[in-house]
N, C-alpha and C positions, 0 to 999 in steps of 0.2 A: 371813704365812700360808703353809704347805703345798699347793702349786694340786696337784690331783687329777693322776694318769695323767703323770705325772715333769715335772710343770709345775715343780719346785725352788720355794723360796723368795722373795716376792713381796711386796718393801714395803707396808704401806697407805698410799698417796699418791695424792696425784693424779694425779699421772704415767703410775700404773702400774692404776687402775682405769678403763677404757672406758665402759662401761654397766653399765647397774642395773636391774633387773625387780622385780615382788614373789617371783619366784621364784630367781633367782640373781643374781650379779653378772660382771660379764666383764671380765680384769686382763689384762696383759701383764706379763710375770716381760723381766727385764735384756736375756735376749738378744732379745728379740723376739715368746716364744711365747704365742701369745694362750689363753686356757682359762678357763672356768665354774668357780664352785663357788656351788652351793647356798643359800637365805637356810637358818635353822636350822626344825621341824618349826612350832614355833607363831607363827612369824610372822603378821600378819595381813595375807593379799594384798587386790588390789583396792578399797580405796581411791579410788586416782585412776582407777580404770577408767571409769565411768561420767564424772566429767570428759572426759579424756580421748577417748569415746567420740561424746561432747557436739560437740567439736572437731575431732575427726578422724574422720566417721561411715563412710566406706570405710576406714580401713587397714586391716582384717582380711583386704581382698580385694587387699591388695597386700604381704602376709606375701613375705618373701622366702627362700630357703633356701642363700643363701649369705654368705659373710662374716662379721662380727658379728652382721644378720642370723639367720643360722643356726645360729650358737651360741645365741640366743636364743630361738630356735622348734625348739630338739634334736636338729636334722636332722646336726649337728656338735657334738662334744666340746671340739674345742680347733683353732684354727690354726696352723702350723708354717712360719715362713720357707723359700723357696726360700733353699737352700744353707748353713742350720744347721751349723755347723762338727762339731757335737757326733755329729750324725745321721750325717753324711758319715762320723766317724770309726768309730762303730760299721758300719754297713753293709762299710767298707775292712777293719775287722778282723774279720767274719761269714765274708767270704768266702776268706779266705788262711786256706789249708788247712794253714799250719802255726803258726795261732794256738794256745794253749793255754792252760786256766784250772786252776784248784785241783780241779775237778771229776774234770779228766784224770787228775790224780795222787795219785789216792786208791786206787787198788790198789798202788802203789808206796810208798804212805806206809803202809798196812796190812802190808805187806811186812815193811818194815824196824821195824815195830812189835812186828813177830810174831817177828823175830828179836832185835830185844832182849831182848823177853820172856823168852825159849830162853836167852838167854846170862845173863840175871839167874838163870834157878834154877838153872842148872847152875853156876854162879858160888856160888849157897846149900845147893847142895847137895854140892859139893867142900870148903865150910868146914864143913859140919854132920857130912861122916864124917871128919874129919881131927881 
């Protein structure tokens, strides 16, 4: 499965699913990062609520909003390890001001496009009067 919000690719196993809701389910993808995705629209929730409700007739008053938790109750999208290698490396290359991407070099690449271009018709048009 694709986890939402750059959660990467994520076994179905046991390993790697936490909890279950009638509403989504909560995975942990390889390196640690924990994230939600969705049951699909016609699921049918609630169910075991009323069990559930039966059994446990305060949990509603002890809803928590953080952890798994809070992935569960929306208050969070997803959990992120303290010191995610991956995190660390973007954040180190945001800020080194002499990073550069493909984006930088797109006036320089139109550049030399624009000069090709010049030197192909003048190249077509030195064979056409000759």
């Amino acid at each position: 499965m694709d986890a939402p919000g750059g959660g990467g690719k994520i076994s179905l196993q046991p390993n790697y699913l936490i909890s279950q809701s009638a509403d989504k389910v909560v995975l942990r993808n390889f390196e640690g990062v924990i994230t939600t995705y969705p049951e699909p629209e016609n699921y049918v929730p609630g169910r075991a609520d009323d069990y559930f409700a039966s059994i446990y007739p305060n949990a509603s008053q002890k809803d928590s909003v953080i952890g798994i938790a809070g992935l569960m109750n929306d208050t969070q999208s997803n959990l992120i390890p303290e010191g995610l290698g991956r995190v660390s490396r973007r954040r180190k290359y945001e800020a080194n001001v002499n990073h550069t991407s493909l984006k930088d070099k797109r006036e320089k690449r139109d550049e030399l496009k624009e000069k090709k271009f010049k030197a192909q018709l003048k190249k077509e048009n030195d064979s056409a009067s000759s």
